[in-house]
Each structure stands twice: as C-alpha cells, then as structure tokens.
RODO-2510 file (C-alpha; in nm, 4 decimals, decimal comma):
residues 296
     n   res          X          Y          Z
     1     x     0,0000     0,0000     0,0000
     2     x     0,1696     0,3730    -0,1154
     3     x     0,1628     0,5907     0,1781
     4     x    -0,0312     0,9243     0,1320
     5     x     0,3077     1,1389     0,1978
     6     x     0,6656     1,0908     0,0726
     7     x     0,9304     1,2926     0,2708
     8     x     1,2213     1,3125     0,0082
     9     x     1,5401     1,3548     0,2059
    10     x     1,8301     1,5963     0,1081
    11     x     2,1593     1,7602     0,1721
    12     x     2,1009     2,1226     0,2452
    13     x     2,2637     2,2869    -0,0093
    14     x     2,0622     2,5070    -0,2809
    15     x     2,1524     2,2166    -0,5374
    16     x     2,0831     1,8925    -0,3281
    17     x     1,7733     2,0960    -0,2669
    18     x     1,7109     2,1444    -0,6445
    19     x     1,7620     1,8329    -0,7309
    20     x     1,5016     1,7173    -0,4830
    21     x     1,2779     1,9286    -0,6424
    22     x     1,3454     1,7580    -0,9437
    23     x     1,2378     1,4038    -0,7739
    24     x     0,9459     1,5515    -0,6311
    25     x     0,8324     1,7198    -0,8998
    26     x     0,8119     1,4107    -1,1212
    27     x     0,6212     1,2658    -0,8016
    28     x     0,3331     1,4744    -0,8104
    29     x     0,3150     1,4887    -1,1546
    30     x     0,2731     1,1074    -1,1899
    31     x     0,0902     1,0981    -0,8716
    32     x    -0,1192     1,3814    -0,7756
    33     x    -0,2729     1,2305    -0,5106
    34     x     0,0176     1,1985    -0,2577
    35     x     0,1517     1,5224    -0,0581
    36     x     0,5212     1,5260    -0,0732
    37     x     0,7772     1,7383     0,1375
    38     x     1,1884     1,7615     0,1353
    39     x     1,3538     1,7119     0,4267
    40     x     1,6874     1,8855     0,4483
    41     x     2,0088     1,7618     0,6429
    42     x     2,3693     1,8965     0,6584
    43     x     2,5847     1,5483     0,6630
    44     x     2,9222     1,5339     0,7704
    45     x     3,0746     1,6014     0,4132
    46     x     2,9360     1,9253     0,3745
    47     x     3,0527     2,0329     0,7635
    48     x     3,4034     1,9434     0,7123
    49     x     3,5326     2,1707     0,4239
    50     x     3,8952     2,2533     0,5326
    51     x     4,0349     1,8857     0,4492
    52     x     4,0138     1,6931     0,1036
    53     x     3,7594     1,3961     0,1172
    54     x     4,0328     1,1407     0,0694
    55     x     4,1679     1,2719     0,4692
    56     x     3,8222     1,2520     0,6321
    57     x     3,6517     0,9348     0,4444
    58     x     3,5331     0,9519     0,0993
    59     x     3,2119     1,0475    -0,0581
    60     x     3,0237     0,8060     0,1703
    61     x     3,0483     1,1518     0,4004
    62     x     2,7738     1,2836     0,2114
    63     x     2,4977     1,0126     0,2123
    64     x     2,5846     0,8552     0,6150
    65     x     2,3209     1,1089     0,7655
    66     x     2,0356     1,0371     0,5030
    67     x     2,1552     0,6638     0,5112
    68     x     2,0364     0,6723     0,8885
    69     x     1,6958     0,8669     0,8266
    70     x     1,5965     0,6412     0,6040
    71     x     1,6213     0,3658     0,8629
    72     x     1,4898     0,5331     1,1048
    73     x     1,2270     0,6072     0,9120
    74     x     1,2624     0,9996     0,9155
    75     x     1,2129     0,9899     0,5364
    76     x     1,1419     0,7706     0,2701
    77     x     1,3523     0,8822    -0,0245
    78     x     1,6880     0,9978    -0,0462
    79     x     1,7807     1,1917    -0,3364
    80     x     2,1471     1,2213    -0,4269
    81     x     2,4088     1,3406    -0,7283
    82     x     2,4803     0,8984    -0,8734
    83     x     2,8600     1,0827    -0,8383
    84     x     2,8468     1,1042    -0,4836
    85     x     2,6982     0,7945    -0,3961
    86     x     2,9797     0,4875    -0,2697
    87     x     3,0377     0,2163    -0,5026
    88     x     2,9154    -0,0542    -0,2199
    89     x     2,5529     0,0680    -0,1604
    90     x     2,3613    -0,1235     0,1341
    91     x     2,1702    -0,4232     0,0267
    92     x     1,8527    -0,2804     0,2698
    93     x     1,9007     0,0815     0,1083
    94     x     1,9241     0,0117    -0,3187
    95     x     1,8999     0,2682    -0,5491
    96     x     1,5518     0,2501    -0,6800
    97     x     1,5746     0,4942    -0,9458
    98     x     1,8108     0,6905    -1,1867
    99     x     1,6983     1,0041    -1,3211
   100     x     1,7258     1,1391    -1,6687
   101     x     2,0766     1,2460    -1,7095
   102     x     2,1818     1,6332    -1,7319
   103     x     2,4739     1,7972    -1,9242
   104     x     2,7338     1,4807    -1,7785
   105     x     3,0710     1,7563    -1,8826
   106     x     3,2973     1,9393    -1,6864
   107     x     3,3034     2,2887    -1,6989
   108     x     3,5622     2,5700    -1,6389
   109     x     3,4278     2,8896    -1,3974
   110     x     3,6585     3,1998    -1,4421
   111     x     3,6703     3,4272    -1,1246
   112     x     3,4598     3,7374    -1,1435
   113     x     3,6576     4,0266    -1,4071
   114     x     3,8397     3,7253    -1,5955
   115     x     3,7859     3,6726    -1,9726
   116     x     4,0987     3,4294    -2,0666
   117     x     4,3334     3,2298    -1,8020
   118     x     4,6464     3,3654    -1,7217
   119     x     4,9824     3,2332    -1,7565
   120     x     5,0368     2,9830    -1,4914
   121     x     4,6424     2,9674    -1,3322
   122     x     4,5601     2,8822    -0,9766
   123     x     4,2437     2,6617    -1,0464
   124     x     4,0738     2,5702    -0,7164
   125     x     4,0224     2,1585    -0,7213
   126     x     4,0393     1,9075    -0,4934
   127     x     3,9506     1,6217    -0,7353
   128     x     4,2698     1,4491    -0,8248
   129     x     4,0289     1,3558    -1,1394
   130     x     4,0028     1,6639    -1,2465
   131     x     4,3741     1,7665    -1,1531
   132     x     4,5616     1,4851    -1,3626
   133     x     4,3169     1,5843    -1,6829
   134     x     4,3665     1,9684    -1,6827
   135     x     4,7210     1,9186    -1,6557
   136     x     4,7094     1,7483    -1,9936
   137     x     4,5287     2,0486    -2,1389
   138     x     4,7267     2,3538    -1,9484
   139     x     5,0594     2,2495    -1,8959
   140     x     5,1459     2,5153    -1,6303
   141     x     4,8444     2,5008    -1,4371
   142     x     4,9114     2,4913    -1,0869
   143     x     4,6110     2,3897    -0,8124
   144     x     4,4549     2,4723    -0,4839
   145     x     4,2036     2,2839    -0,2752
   146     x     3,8925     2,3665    -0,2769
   147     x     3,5792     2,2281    -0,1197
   148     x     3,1543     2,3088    -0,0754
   149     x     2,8831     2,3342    -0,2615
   150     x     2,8766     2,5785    -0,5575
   151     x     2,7869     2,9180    -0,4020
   152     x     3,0965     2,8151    -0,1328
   153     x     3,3393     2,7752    -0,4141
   154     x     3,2372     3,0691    -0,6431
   155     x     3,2992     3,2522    -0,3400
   156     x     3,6269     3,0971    -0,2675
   157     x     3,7715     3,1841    -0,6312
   158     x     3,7397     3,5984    -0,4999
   159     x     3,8213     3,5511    -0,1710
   160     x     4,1758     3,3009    -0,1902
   161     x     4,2558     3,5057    -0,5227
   162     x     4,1667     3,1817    -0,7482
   163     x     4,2008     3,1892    -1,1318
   164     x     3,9363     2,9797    -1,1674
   165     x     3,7583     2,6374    -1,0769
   166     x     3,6343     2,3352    -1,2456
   167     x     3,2519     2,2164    -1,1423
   168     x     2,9944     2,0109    -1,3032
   169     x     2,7676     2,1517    -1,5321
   170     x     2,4786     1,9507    -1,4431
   171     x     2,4797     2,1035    -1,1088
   172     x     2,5239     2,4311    -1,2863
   173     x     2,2319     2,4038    -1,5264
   174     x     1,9634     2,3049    -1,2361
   175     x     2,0933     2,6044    -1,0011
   176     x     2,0363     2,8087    -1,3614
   177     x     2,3919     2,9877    -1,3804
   178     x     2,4602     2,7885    -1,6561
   179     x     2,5785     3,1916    -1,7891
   180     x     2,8897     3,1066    -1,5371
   181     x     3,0277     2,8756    -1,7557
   182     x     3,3630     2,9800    -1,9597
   183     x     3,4867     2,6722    -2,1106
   184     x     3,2532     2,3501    -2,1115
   185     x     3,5366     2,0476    -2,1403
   186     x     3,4715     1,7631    -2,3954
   187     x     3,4185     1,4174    -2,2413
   188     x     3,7430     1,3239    -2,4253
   189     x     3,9411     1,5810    -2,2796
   190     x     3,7948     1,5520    -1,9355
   191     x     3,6065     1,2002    -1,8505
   192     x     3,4088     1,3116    -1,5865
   193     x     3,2926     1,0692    -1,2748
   194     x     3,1241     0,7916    -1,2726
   195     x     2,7491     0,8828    -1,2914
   196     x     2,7958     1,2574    -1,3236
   197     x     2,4857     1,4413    -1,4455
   198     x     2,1968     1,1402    -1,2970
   199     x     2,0368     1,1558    -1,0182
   200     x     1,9734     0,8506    -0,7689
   201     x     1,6590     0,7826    -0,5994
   202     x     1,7616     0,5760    -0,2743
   203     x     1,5335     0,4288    -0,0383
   204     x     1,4216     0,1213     0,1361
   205     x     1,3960    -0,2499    -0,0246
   206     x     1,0278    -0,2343     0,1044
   207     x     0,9589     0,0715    -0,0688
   208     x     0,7021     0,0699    -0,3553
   209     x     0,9078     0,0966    -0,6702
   210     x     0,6176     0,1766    -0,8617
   211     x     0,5897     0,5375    -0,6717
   212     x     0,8975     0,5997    -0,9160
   213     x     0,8435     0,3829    -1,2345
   214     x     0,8140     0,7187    -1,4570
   215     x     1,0632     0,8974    -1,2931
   216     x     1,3382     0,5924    -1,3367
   217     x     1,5345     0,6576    -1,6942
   218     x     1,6558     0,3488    -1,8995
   219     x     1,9336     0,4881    -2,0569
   220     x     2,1103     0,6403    -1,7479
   221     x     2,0581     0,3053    -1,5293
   222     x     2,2428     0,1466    -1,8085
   223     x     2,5380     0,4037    -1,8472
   224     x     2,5198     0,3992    -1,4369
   225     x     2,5961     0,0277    -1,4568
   226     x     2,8590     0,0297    -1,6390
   227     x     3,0341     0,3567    -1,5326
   228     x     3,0141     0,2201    -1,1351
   229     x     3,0825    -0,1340    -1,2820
   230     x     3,4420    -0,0180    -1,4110
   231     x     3,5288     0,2004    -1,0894
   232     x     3,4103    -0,0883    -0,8546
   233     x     3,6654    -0,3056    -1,0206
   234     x     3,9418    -0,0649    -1,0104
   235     x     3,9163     0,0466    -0,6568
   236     x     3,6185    -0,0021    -0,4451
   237     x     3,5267     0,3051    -0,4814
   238     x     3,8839     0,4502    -0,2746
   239     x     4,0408     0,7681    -0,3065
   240     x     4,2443     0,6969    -0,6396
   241     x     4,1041     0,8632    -0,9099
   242     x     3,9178     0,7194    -1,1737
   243     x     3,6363     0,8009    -1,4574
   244     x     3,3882     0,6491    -1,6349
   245     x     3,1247     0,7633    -1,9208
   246     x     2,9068     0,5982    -2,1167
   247     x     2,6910     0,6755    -2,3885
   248     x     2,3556     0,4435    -2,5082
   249     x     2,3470     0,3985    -2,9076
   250     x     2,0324     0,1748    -3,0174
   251     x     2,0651    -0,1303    -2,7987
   252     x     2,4810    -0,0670    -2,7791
   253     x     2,6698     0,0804    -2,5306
   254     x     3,0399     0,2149    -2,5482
   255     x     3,1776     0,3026    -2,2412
   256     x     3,4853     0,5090    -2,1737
   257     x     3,7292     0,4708    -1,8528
   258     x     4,0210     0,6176    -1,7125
   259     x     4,2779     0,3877    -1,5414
   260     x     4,4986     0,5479    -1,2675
   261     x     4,8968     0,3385    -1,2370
   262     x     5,0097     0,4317    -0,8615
   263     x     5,3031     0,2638    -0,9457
   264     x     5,4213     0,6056    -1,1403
   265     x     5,1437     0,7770    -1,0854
   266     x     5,0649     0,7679    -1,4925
   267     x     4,6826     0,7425    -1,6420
   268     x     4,5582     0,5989    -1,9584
   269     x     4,2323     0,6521    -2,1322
   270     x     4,0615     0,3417    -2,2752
   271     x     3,7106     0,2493    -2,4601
   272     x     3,4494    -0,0738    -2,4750
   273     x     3,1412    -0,1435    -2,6431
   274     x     2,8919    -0,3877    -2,6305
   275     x     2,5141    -0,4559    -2,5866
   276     x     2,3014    -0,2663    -2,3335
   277     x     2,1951    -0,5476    -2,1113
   278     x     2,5677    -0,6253    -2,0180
   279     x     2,6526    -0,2989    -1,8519
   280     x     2,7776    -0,4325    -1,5385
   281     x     2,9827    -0,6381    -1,6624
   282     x     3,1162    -0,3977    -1,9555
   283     x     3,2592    -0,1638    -1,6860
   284     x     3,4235    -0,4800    -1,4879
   285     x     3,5850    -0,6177    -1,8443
   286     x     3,7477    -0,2596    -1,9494
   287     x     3,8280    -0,1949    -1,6280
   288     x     4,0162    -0,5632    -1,6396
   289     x     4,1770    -0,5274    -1,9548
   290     x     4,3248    -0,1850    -1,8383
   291     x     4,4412    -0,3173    -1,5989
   292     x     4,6142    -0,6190    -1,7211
   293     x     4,7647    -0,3991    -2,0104
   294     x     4,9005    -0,1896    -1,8096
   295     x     4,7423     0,1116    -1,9669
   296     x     4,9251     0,0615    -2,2749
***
C-alpha cells in the first residue's frame, strides 16, 4: 500500500535541494494524489570543508546522515548526485531509481573580471580527477584545494585570489547559472565521474518501486551500470582517481574509462562497447583489460 506522503530527504545545499525538487516534482506529476515534502540535512561532508575527502573518508560523508533517516524512518527517499553515492551501496538501502541524465561535462568557472586564463592559473580543485586531466590540457596550471557546494566555491575563487575552478555543469544548469560557464570540457578531454549528471533515488527495499516507475530513466541506469561497474573493479570506490562515461546507441553501449597506475602515478584513457543489457559487466571487463595492459 503507497503511503499518502513521501518525505524526500536531502543535503542542504541550494543544489541537493534542487535536485530534490526535481524528484518531487516528477512525483506529483505522476501521482497527484500523494503530498510530498523535502527534508533537508547537513551530513558530515558538507561540515568538514577545510580537508580533502580522501583525509576525512570519501564520498560516503555525504549520504551517512540520510543513510540513517531512512532507517529510522525519518524519510522515505533519499535523493542524491549517482557521483556522490559509494560504489558498495547497502543491500537494505538500493537505489531505486536513476533520473534522466543532465549535461554529464565538466566545466571551467573563471573568477569574477576574468575573460581568458592567465599564464600559470591557480584553479581551485580538490579532485585528483580533475587535476591529472587539466594538466594534460594547461601544462602550467598549478592547483589549490577547494571544497563546498557551488555558491561556497564561487565565493572561494574571490576571496583566496583563485584563477578559476572546475565544477559540473549539471549542477550548474539546475541552479540556472549555466551563464557562469567559460569553457565547457569535452568528455574526451575531461572524462568526468562515474554517474555525473543522474540523479539517484535511494530508499528502502520495502519501498514501492512503482511510486517511481516514470521517474526511473533506462538509458542512465544502463550508463550507471557500467560507469560504477568499471570504478568498482578498479578500486572499491577509494580515493584513487578514476572516470567512467558511457553513452547508449540503439541497444549498444560504449563506455569510456580512465585507469589510474600508482606505481608512477601515470593514467591511460581506454574504450568498450557492447550490448546494453551487459553494462555491469562492460565496466568490470574494461576496467580488467586496463588493468592487465598496463594502460598501454
């Protein structure tokens, strides 16, 4: 039996909160009859903003509070960026639904009174993602850490005396500051994470999945399986850096992944294709043959 309100739990940030809306939105357009409301939570992640993620414990940082309100039964959805989710999700809290996916690129922010980059930019970025790929495109780029949501880090850029910063546009696009954007990056020259641009519905196995059957998109649980299959088998989901993007063609998928050596601290860029309903397992067998090559 559907209950008669949905609380929709989210970080609260103005995007999380956006993005919620998004959820919601579809909600009550599929389903007038139910009342819906967003609950909003600040989660350790977005308290702790003077050390990288890889210091205080990964992106699991940012779904731990909303993990625990949906087993306590606080809320019933949990609406996060697919990016920010861990690779190992709890078996009693799946992801019942991927959104359509948004603009999945990286974009380049200048700070305010910039039209070009200077010689030698300080780009605020604490995603050693990000880092290794915009050192292949501006060789003399140097880098300062930089963490918070978006309105944090715009502010940052003036305030530290930042050239720039690199952010998602998805994130971008649903705050509508798209205008911000100086330089959107090609997925070749800048793979960006694993599920960037989709949003995932979490909630309880109980839960009624068909509350969210219009809501859940095809093509992005597809590229989603095989963008967090090929990151899973890499690391677990740790703090080296890795990248994975797919894109759906008819009932093909080609996938693209980024392998990260430790050894020397070198990175390779490779491709796979191959039919839709092997996702998973197309992200575990690039990420297996990258590895076993060596990146070569």
């Amino acid at each position: 039996m559907m209950k008669s309100k949905i609380r929709i739990g989210s970080r609260d940030s103005r995007l999380a909160i956006a993005q919620a809306e998004i959820i919601r939105n579809g909600i009550q357009r599929n389903h007038p009859e139910l009342q819906t409301e967003i609950v909003t939570m600040k989660t350790t992640g977005d308290r702790i903003l003077g050390k990288s993620l890889e210091a205080i414990g990964g992106k699991g940082l940012f779904v731990k509070e909303l993990d625990m309100a949906l087993r306590d039964g606080r809320i019933d959805l949990a609406v996060h960026s697919l990016k920010d989710v861990p690779m190992e999700v709890p078996e009693d809290l799946p992801i019942l639904a991927c959104g359509k996916r948004e603009d999945p690129r990286d974009v380049l922010v200048y700070r305010p009174g910039l039209t070009v980059l200077p010689e030698s930019p300080l780009v605020g970025s604490s995603s050693r993602r990000r880092m290794l790929q915009m050192k292949a495109l501006y060789k003399d780029v140097r880098f300062q850490g930089i963490r918070g949501n978006v309105q944090t880090r715009l502010k940052k850029l003036t305030e530290e005396g930042m050239d720039a910063t690199i952010l998602a546009a998805a994130g971008l696009n649903r705050l509508g500051m798209r205008n911000l954007a100086a330089r959107y990056f090609s997925v070749e020259e800048m793979l960006p994470a694993a599920g960037q641009g989709i949003l995932a519905v979490q909630g309880r196995k109980d839960m009624d999945r068909s509350l969210l059957k219009e809501i859940d998109d095809a093509d992005s649980k597809a590229c989603a399986l095989a963008e967090r299959g090929f990151v899973r088998e890499l690391n677990g989901g740790c703090t080296l850096p890795a990248a994975a993007h797919a894109v759906r063609k008819g009932g093909s998928l080609i996938l693209f992944g980024l392998y990260y050596r430790e050894e020397d601290e070198s990175w390779f860029k490779d491709r796979i294709a191959g039919a839709v309903w092997e996702a998973g397992e197309l992200g575990k067998r690039l990420a297996c043959r990258m590895r076993e090559r060596g990146g070569a």
